[in-house]
C-alpha positions as CSV (number, residue, x, y, z in Angstrom):
1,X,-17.3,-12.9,-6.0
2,X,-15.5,-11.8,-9.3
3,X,-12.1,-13.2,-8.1
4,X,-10.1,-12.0,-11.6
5,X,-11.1,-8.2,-10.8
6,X,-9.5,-8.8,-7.0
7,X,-5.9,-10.5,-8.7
8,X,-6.2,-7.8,-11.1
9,X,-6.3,-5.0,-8.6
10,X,-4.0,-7.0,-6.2
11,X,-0.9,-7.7,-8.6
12,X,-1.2,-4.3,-10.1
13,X,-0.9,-2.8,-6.6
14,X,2.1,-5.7,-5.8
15,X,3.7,-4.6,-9.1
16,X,3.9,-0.9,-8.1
17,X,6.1,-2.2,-5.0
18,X,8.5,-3.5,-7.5
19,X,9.2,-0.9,-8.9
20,X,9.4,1.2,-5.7
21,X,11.4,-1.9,-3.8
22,X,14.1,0.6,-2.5
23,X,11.8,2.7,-0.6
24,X,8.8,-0.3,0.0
25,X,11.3,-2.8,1.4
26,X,15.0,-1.6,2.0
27,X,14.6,1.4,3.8
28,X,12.4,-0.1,6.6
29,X,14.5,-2.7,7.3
30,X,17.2,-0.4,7.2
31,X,15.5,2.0,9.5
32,X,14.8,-1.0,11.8
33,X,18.6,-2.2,12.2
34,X,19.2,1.3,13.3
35,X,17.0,1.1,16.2
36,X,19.2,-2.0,17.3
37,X,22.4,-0.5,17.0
38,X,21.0,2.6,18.6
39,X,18.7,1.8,21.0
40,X,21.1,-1.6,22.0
41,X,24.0,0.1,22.5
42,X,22.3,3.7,24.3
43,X,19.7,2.1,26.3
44,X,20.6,-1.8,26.6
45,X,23.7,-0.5,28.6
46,X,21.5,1.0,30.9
47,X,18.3,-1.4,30.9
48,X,19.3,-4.6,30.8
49,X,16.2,-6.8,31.1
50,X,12.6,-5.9,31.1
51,X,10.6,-8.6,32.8
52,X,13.3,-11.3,32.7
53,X,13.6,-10.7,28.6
54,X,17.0,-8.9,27.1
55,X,16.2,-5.6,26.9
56,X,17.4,-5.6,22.6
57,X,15.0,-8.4,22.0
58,X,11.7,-6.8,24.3
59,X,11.8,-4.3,21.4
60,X,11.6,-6.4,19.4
61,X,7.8,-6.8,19.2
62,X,7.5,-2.7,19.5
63,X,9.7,-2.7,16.8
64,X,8.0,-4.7,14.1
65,X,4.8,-3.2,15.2
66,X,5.5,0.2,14.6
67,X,7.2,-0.1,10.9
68,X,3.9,-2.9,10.7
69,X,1.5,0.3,11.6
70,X,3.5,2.7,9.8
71,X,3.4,0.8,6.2
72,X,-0.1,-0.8,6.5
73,X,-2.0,2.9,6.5
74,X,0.9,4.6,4.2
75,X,0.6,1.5,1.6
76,X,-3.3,1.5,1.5
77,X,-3.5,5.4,1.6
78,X,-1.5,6.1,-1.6
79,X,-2.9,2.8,-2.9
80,X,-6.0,4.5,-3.4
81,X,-5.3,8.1,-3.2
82,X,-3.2,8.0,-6.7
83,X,-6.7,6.1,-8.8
84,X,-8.2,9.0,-7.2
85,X,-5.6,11.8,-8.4
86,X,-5.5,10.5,-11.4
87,X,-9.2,10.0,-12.0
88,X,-8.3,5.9,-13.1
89,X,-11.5,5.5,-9.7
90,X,-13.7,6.2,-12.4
91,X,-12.9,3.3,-14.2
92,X,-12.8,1.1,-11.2
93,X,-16.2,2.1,-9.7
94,X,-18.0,1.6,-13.1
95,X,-16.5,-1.8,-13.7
96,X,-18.8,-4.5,-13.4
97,X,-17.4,-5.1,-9.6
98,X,-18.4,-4.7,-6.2
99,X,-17.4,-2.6,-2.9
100,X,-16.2,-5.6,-1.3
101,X,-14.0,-6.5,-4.2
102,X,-12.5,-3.3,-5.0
103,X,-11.4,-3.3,-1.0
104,X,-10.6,-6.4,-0.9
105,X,-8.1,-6.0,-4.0
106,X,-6.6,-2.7,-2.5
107,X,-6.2,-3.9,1.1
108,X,-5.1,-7.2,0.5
109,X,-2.2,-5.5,-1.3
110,X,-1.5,-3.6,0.9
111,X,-1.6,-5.8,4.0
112,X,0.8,-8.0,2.0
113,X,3.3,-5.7,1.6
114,X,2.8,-5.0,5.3
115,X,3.2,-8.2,6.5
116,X,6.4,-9.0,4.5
117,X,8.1,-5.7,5.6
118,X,7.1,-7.0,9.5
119,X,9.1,-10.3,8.2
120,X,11.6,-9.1,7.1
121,X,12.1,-7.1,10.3
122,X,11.8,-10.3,12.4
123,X,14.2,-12.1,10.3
124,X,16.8,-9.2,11.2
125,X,16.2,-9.6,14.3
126,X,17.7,-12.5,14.8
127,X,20.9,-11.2,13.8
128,X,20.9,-9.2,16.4
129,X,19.4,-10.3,19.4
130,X,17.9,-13.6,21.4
131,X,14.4,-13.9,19.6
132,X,11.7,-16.6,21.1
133,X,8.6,-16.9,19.9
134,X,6.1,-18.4,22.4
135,X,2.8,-18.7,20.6
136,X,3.7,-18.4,17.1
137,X,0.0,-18.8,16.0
138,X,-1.2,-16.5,17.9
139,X,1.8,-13.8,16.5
140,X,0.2,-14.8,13.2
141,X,-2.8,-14.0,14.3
142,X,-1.7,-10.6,15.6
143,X,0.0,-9.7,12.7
144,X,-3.0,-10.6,9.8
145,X,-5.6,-8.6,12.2
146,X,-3.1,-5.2,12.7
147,X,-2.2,-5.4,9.1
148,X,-5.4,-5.5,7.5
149,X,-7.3,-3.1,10.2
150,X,-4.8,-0.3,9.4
151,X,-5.0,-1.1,5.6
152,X,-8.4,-0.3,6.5
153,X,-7.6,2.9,8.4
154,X,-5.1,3.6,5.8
155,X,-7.8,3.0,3.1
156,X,-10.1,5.9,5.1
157,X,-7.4,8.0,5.0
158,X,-6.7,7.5,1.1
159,X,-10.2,8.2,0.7
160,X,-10.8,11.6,3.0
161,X,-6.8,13.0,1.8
162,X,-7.9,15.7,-1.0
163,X,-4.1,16.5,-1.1
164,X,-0.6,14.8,-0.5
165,X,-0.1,16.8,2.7
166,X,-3.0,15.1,3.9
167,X,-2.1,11.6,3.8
168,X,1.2,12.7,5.7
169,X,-1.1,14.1,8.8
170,X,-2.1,11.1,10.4
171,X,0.7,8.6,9.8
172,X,3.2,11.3,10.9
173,X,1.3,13.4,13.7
174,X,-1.6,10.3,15.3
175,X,0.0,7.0,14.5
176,X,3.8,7.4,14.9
177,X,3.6,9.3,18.7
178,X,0.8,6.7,19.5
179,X,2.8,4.0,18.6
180,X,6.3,5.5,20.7
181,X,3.8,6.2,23.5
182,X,2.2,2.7,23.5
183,X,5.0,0.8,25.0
184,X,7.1,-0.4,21.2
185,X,10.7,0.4,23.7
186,X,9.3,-0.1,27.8
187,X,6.7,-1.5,29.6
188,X,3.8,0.9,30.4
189,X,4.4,-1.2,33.9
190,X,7.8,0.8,34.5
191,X,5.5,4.0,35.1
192,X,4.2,5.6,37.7
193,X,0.5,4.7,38.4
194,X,-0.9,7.7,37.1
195,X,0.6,7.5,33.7
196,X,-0.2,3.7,33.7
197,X,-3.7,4.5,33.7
198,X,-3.3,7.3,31.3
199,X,-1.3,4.9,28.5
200,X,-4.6,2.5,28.6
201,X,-6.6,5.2,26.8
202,X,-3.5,4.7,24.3
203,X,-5.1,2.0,21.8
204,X,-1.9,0.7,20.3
205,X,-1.1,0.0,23.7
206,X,-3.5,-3.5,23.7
207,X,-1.6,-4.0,20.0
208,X,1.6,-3.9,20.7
209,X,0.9,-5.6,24.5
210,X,-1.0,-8.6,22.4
211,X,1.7,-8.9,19.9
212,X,4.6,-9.3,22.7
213,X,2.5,-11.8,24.2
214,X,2.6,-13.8,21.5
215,X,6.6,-14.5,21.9
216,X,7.7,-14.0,25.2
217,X,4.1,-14.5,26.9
218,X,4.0,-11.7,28.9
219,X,2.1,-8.4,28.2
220,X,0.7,-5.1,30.1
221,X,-2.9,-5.8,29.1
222,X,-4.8,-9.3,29.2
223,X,-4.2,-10.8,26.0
224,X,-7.9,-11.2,25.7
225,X,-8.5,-8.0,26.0
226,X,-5.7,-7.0,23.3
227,X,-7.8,-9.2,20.7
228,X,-10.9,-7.7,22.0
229,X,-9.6,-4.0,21.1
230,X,-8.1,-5.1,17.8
231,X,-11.4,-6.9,16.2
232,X,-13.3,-4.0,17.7
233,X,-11.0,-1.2,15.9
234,X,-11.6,-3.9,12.8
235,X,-14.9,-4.0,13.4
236,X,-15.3,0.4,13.1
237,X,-12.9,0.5,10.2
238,X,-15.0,-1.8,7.8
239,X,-18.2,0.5,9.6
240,X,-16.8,3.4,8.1
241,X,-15.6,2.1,4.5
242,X,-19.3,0.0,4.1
243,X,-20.7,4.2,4.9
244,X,-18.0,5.7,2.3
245,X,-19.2,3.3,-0.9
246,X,-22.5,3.4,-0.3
247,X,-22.7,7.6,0.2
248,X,-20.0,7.5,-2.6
249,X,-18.2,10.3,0.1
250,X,-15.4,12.0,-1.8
251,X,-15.4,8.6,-4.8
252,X,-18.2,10.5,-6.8
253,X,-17.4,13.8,-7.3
């Protein structure tokens, strides 16, 4: 594995985040203390404790989760989109480099950035409310797999996008009402049976209910089946990006 040609691709992705740190890493966190103040002072009042945990610090898990969905497929979309804009994809795909190392460059950046944006947000969050973290291992865990499957996703998207309105469509339209709908601010347990049953079809439901097991050690879904869905969403998103290099689908022409 040519491991200069990942580091190159990596820290030129990493450097792009410096220069954009206002919007890659302040406004998220920004974004996220406003759900505390907001959702704290509107809804804690009225919900006080959702399975024996502090309403402000259930959300907690929802919270980082949805900015950790959010960034993984925006940073790994434009990460590839703009080579492909620009026509610098060329250059990449006629280096002397492989598939594997070209993704592994551009979703590795990305995941980072992800995954110190879903930090950052738990740091905050002990400012403002009683975080635990049961199974810190296992939050890891959680974390690496939902970063780098949505880099992934985001990475399809990047790829399919033959505009900037495109790259908008799924983040904004699929991920961010799956990921209000999936349980990030209640307990799919608080509805009525009907809608319980409907929420499982939900897939960032077994996220979100796997990554809130991991600090309070409870959770809508069986934790093993949370994993299960995560590697298996893993599992179709490296599926679809092995099909995409070796068709050369929308890299070639």
């Amino acid at each position: 594995m040519n491991l200069q040609a990942i580091r190159a691709i990596y820290f030129f992705e990493m450097n792009r985040t410096r220069r954009t740190l206002l919007q890659s890493i302040v406004s998220p966190v920004i974004s996220t203390s406003l759900y505390f103040v907001v959702f704290g002072a509107a809804i804690g009042s009225r919900i006080t404790e959702i399975d024996g945990i502090a309403y402000g610090a259930f959300i907690v898990p929802g919270l980082i989760m949805l900015t950790l969905l959010q960034q993984s497929v925006t940073n790994a979309s434009f990460g590839i989109y703009f080579p492909r804009f620009a026509g610098t994809i060329y250059e990449i795909l006629s280096a002397p480099i492989s598939y594997l190392e070209i993704v592994t460059g551009y979703v590795g950046a990305a995941a980072t950035k992800s995954i110190i944006v879903g930090l950052i947000i738990l740091i905050t969050a002990f400012f403002f409310v009683p975080v635990r973290i049961d199974h810190p291992v296992w939050m890891i865990a959680f974390l690496l797999l939902t970063a780098v499957t949505f880099c992934l996703f985001g990475f399809i998207i990047g790829i399919w996008a033959d505009g900037f309105e495109k790259l908008q469509v799924i983040p904004l339209l699929v991920i961010a009402p799956l990921t209000f709908l999936g349980g990030s601010f209640y307990s799919i347990n608080l509805l009525p049976p009907f809608w319980q049953k409907v929420a499982l079809v939900n897939p960032v439901v077994y996220l979100i209910s796997g990554f809130r097991w991991s600090f309070y050690g409870v959770s809508d879904v069986g934790v093993g089946v949370s994993l299960a869905m995560t590697c298996v969403f893993l599992v179709v998103c490296i599926v679809i990006v092995g099909w995409i290099f070796r068709t050369g689908y929308r890299l070639r022409n």
